[in-house]
C-alpha positions, -999 to +999 in steps of 0.1 A: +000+000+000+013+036-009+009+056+021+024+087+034+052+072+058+048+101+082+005+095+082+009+057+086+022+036+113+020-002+114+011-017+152-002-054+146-002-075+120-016-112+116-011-135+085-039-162+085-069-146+095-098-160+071-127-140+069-162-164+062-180-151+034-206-177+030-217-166-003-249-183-004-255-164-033-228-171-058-198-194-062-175-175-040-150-190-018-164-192+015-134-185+029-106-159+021-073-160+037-060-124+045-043-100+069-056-084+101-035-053+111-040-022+132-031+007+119-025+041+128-038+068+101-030+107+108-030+093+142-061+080+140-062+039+150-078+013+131-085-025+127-078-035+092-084-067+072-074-076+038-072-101+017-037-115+002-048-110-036-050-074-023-018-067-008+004-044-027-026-023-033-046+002-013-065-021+013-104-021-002-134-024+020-164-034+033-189-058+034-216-055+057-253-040+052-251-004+054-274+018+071-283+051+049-281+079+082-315+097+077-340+068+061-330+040+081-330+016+049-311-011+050-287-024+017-288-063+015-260-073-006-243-088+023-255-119+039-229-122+068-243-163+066-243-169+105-272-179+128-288-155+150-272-171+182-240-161+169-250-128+156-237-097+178-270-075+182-270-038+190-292-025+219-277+009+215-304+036+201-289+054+173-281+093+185-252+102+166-236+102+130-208+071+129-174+072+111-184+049+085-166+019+073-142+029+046-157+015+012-132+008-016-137-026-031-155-058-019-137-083+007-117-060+030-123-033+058-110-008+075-125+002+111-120+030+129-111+011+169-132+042+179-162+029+161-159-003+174-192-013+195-183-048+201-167-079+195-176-117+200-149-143+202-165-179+201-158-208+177-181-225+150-190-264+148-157-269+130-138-261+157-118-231+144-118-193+167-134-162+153-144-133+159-175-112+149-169-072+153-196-050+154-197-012+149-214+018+167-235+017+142-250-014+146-232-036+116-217-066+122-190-076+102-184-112+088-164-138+111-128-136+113-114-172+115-079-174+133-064-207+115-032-200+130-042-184+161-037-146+174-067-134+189-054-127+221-021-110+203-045-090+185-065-079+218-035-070+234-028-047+205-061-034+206-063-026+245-040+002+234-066+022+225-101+010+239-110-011+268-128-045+264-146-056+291-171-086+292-212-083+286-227-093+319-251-113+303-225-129+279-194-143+285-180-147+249-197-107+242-168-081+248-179-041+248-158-013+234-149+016+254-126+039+250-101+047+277-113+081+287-139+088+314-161+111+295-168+089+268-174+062+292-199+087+308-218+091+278-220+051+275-239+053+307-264+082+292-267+056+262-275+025+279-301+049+298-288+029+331-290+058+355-310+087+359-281+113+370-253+096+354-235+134+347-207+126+375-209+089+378-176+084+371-163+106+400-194+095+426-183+056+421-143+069+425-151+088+456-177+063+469-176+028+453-203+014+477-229+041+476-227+041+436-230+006+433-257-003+458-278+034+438-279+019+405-244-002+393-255-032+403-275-031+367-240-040+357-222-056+380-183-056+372-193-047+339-173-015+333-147-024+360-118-016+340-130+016+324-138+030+360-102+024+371-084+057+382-059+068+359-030+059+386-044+027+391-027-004+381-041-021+353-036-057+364-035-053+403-077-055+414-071-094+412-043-089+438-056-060+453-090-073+458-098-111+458-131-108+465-144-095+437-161-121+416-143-140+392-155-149+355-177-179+352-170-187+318-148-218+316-164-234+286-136-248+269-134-223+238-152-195+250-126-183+278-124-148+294-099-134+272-076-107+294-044-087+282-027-104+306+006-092+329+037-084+312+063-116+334+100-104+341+130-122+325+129-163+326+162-167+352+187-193+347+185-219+367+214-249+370+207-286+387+229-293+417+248-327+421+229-360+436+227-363+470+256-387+480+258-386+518+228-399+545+245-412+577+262-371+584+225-361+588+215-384+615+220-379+651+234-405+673+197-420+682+194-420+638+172-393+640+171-366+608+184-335+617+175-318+590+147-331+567+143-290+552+179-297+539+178-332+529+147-322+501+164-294+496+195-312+486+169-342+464+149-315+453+182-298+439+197-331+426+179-360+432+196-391+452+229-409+447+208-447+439+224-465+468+206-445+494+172-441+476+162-474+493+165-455+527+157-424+519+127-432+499+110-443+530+110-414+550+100-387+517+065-410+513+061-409+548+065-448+552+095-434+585+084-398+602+114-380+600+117-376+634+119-415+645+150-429+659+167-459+643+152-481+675+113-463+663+117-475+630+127-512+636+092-511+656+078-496+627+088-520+604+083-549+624+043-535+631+042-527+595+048-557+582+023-581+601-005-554+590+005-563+558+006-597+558-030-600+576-044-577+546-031-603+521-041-628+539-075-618+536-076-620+498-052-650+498-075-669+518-105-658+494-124-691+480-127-695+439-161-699+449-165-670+473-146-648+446-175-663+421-199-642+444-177-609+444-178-595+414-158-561+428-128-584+440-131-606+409-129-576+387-104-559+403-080-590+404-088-591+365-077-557+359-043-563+379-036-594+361-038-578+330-018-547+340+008-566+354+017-584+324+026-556+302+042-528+334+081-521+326+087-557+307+122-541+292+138-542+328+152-569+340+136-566+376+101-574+356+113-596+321+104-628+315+078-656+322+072-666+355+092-639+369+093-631+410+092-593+403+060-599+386+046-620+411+053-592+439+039-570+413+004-584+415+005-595+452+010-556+465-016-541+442-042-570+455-036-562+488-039-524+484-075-537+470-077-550+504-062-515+524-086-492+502-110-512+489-131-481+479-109-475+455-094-505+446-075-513+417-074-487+390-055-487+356-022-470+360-017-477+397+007-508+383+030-477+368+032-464+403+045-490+416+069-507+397+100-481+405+091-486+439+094-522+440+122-517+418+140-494+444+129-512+475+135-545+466+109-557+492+072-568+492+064-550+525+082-518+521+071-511+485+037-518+498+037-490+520+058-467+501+030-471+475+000-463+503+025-430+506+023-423+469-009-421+467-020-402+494-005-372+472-024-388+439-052-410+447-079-386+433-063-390+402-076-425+399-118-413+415-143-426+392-154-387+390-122-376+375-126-338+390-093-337+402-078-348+365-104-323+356-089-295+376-053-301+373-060-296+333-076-261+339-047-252+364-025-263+337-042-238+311-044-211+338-005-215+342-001-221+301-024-186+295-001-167+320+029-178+305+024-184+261-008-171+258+001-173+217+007-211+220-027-216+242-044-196+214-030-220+190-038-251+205-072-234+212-078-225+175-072-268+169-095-279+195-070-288+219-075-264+242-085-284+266-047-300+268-065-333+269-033-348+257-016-340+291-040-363+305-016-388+310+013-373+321-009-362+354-026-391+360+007-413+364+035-385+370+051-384+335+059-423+345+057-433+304+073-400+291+105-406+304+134-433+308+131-456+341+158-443+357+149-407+347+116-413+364+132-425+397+149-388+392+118-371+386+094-390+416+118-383+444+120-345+429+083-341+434+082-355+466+101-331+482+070-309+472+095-280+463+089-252+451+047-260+455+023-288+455+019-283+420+054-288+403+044-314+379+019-289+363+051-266+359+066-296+346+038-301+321+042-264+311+081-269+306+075-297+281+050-277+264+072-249+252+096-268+249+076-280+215+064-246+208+083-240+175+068-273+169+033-263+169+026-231+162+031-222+127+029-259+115+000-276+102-013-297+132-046-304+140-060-320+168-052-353+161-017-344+147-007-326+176-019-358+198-001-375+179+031-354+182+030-347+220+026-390+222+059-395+201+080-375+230+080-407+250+115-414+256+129-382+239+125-359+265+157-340+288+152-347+325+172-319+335+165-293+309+125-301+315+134-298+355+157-267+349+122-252+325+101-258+353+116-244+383+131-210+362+090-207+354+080-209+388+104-182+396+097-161+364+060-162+376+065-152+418+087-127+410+059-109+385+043-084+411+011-084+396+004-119+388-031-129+385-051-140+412-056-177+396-023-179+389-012-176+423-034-201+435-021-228+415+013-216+428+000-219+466+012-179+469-024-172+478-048-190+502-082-180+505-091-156+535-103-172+564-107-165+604-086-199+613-060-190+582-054-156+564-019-162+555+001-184+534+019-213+549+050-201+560+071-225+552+060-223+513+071-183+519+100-196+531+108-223+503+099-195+472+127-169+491+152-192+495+146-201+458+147-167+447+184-160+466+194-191+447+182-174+414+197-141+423+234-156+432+231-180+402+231-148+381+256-128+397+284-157+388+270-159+355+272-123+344+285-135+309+255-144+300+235-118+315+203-117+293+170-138+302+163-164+280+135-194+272+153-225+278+148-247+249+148-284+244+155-314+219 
């Protein structure tokens, strides 16, 4: 396009974007690929879209039925081809002459963000995003398909120069506004919500609750944003305030899109060496003297493999850390009858009793089948007729036995194996496995709403940190990250090596930095394969596919040095979202009994962050932030 440089400015621009004609009236394509860009004209901003046959030439416009100003007739040469329940409707009464739609040629526009009323972001049956704009006018202007993703990219540009806040009514409807008070003023004159609305703006400043209680509550937190004082930080109510009501709409596709918090510079972060020495931390009784430092030390290196054994037992809970060597022979020796009686009890189970259970008969179904295909390439568990298989299927029976509400799920076999592996022993890896899953066990509940909410924590994390891969994966239908499914449910146990997973467990255990490291993990794994992905021409069941085939490829260490340089990345960001921090365990819910965060979680994320700090001192040759990146 030939424009004067000094009248022009480029601020976005988007390759992919297809606008949906739906011709129903001639043999047009229904789709066109195209550009979306916003522009600055004499200063004056504007959403663009044009097709690629165009470019090189001045960008033409519009198609949308135009209203003619004084008779209110409507031209019908454009069928915008969506259903109603998709269709952005204006309320607004007309009062005012609008900055029409530039009109130059068929299959492009140019809007004025000024003129923008509204936009609706949602997705049609095929699965792609789009959005619908609508002007002040009242037109709505054909969907805008994202085939590559960039909606939120191209809302961030836009927030610029309006405000988008959600409809109260409509979770997937976002209003226009611009960022100054008197025009937002003059939206409350339009909307006709208040019958004094001259000095709103200062009244609900001055005194929030009077104003809301007299007439906001027509809106709720509807023009939240636009009522912020100029001094106000832009991302800090969720911080400031946690008690304001959050967003309802979680329907996968339809989410609350936000502009987000700008995150500092990804630190560096360096593993440490395995922990290599046991008996120097126990006292002369055998009690640990420091557990804080010995998951410190497994947290920073995982153990040398001829102490796991020992000090497997005390990280699952199997020894309290605070037993003496005398306790734990006691322990063991209580221990083990309690398991013997509990596999007794199946043992001694009747073919014809088991006839009449189908519960028990089911579950030892389900083991025996498990068991026969669990870790067959090592040694411990090759072969026919093997004892490692045997032990196998006797522990998991008998945890039928010690939770029989539960009972035998698929995957459980997974979790056990490296402990059997480590422990050597029927009766240890028994209870090392009742230790296990008291951190997982509602990942295996028939309701699956803790698998449920671990995948929308993991989007919640992915959002804060690539919101332009989430877009992406939302734009395939795979949002959801339904593919991460498994690496939850079992800890990443088929993703890696054996002995990388003995690595990764014991890291985890130590529950450093938060409960909810593996998400992290996840999250390091997934932009890892970001140049992968975007820009490539997955779909949902290529991508699937993809993320399936990184069994066995993956870097321990890089994935573990990812995930701990994002959780410090994302504490150190002062106005990290509300959600965010949640997932993190920065933020607890206020209560009378608890209205701080644990302590010793405080405690773990500072000493992290002096780590971070001294790491970067001694590595001031390399003194700007970078994304780790992977094989």
């Amino acid at each position: 396009m030939e424009q004067n440089v000094e009248d022009y400015k480029l601020i976005f621009e988007k390759e992919g974007v297809y606008l949906h004609t739906n011709a129903k009236r001639s043999n047009q394509e229904t789709t066109i690929p195209g550009f979306i860009r916003i522009v600055e004209r004499a200063g004056v901003p504007a959403l663009e879209w044009s097709p690629l046959e165009y470019e090189g030439r001045r960008a033409p416009a519009v198609l949308y039925s135009k209203k003619d100003g004084e008779a209110g007739e409507e031209d019908t040469k454009f069928d915008p081809g969506y259903e109603p329940d998709w269709a952005v409707i204006s309320t607004v009464k007309k009062e005012r002459q609008h900055v029409p739609v530039q009109d130059s040629g068929q299959w492009s526009f140019s809007l004025p963000l000024s003129e923008l009323y509204s936009l609706r972001r949602a997705r049609f049956s095929l699965g792609r995003n789009f959005l619908v704009l609508t002007s002040r006018g009242g037109h709505p202007l054909p969907p805008l398909h994202f085939h590559r993703g960039g909606t939120r990219e191209l809302l961030r540009a836009m927030h610029r120069y309006i405000v988008l806040d959600p409809s109260p009514v409509d979770g997937r409807l976002f209003l226009a506004y611009p960022h100054d008070s008197g025009a937002l003023s003059q939206s409350f004159d339009k909307l006709h919500l208040f019958d004094d609305s001259t000095d709103l703006v200062s009244r609900f400043i001055q005194d929030p609750y009077a104003t809301t209680f007299g007439g906001f509550s027509k809106v709720t937190n509807f023009f939240r944003e636009a009522l912020r004082p100029p001094d106000f930080p832009a991302h800090s109510r969720s911080a400031q305030d946690p008690n304001l009501p959050l967003h309802s709409d979680e329907e996968p596709g339809f989410e609350l899109i936000t502009c987000g918090v700008e995150l500092g510079p990804r630190p560096n972060v360096n593993r440490g060496r395995p922990m290599d020495k046991w008996e120097e931390f126990l006292d002369p009784e055998g009690r640990v003297m420091n557990p804080e430092k010995i998951k410190d030390l497994v947290f920073r290196g995982g153990i040398m493999p001829s102490l796991r054994r020992e000090v497997w037992k005390f990280l699952l809970g199997f020894y309290p850390w605070n037993s003496t060597a005398k306790e734990r022979e006691d322990i063991l020796r209580v221990k083990t009858d309690e398991y013997f009686r509990m596999k007794v009890q199946w043992k001694s189970v009747s073919e014809e009793q088991e006839m009449r259970n189908s519960l028990l008969r089911g579950y030892r179904s389900l083991i025996e089948r498990d068991v026969s295909r669990t870790d067959r390439h090592n040694t411990f568990f090759s072969g026919n007729d093997n004892p490692g298989l045997t032990l196998l299927h006797d522990v998991l029976m008998t945890y039928c036995m010690y939770n029989f509400d539960l009972g035998y799920v698929q995957g459980m076999s997974d979790l056990l194996s490296p402990l059997l592996f480590v422990t050597q022993n029927e009766v240890e890896s028994f209870w090392c496995l009742t230790g296990f899953m008291e951190l997982v066990h509602q990942n295996f509940e028939e309701s699956q709403e803790a698998m449920k909410k671990q995948l929308l924590q993991l989007s919640i994390l992915l959002k804060a940190l690539d919101p332009e891969l989430c877009d992406f994966l939302d734009s395939q239908d795979s949002g959801s990250l339904c593919f991460c499914f498994r690496w939850l449910l079992i800890w990443f146990k088929r993703e890696f090596s054996f002995e990388d997973i003995l690595t990764l467990w014991e890291v985890q255990w130590t529950r450093r930095p938060c409960d909810n490291f593996h998400l992290l993990i996840a999250c390091s794994i997934l932009e890892s394969q970001r140049g992968e992905l975007i820009g490539s021409d997955h779909d949902f069941n290529t991508i699937l596919k993809h993320i399936n085939e990184l069994t066995m490829k993956l870097d321990l260490q890089s994935v573990l040095c990812g995930a701990e340089a994002i959780f410090l990345q994302l504490v150190q960001c002062k106005e990290l979202p509300l959600k965010v921090q949640q997932v993190l365990g920065l933020y607890v819910p206020f209560s009378s009994e608890d209205s701080s965060p644990d302590p010793a979680q405080s405690s773990e994320t500072t000493q992290l962050l002096s780590q971070s700090h001294a790491g970067a001192a001694s590595s001031s040759s390399n003194a700007a932030a970078r994304v780790p990146t992977y094989p």
